[in-house]
N, C-alpha and C positions, 0 to 999 in steps of 0.2 A: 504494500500500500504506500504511495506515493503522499504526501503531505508537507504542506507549506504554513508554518508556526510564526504568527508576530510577535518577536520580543518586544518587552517590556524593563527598563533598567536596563539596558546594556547600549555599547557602542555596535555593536551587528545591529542589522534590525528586523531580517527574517531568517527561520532556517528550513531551510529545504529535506525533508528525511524520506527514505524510502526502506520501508520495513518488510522484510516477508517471516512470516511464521515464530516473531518474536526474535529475530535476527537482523542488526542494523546492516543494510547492506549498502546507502549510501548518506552521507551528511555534506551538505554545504549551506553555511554562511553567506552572509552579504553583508561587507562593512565590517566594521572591527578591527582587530588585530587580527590582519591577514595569516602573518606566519604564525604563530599560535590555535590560529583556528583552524588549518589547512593540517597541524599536527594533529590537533583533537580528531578532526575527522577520520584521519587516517588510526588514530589509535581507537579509537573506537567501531570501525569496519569490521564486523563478522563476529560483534560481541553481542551476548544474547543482552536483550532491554534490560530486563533484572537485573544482569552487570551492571551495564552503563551506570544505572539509577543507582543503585547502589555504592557507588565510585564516587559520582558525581555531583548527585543530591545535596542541594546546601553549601556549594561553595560560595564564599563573596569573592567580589572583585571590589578592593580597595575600600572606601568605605560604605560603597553599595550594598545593599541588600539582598544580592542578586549575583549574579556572572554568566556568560556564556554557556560556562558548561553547566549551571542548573537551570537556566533557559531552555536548554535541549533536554534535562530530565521533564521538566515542565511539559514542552510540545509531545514526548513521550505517553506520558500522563494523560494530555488532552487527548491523545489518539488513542486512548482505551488501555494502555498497560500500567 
């Protein structure tokens, strides 16, 4: 399943995911911290969601409330896991 998530708190400001059978198989960003986010994507490719979220869930960025990669737990979340 192919899905497009609008952050909220971050410098990205959509993410792109495409999920099949509980398995991330694609992630892109728009905006942000290009090399940082292009890392995440890749380190996250062919991790089951539960991973992810559980990794990820609840990081801040600076003194945000928020960051990138619990944005993408977020869109995660929205999309039923």
């Amino acid at each position: 399943m192919t899905y497009t998530y609008k952050t909220k708190g971050t410098c990205s400001s959509d993410i792109k995911l495409d999920v099949e059978n509980g398995i991330v198989k694609e992630v892109t960003f728009w905006g942000g911290c290009n090399g940082n986010l292009q890392g995440l994507s890749r380190l996250v490719k062919g991790m089951s969601v539960e991973a992810v979220i559980t990794r990820l869930e609840g990081i801040r960025c600076g003194g945000r409330p928020t960051s990138c990669p619990d944005q993408l737990c977020k869109a995660l979340h929205e999309m039923g896991y």
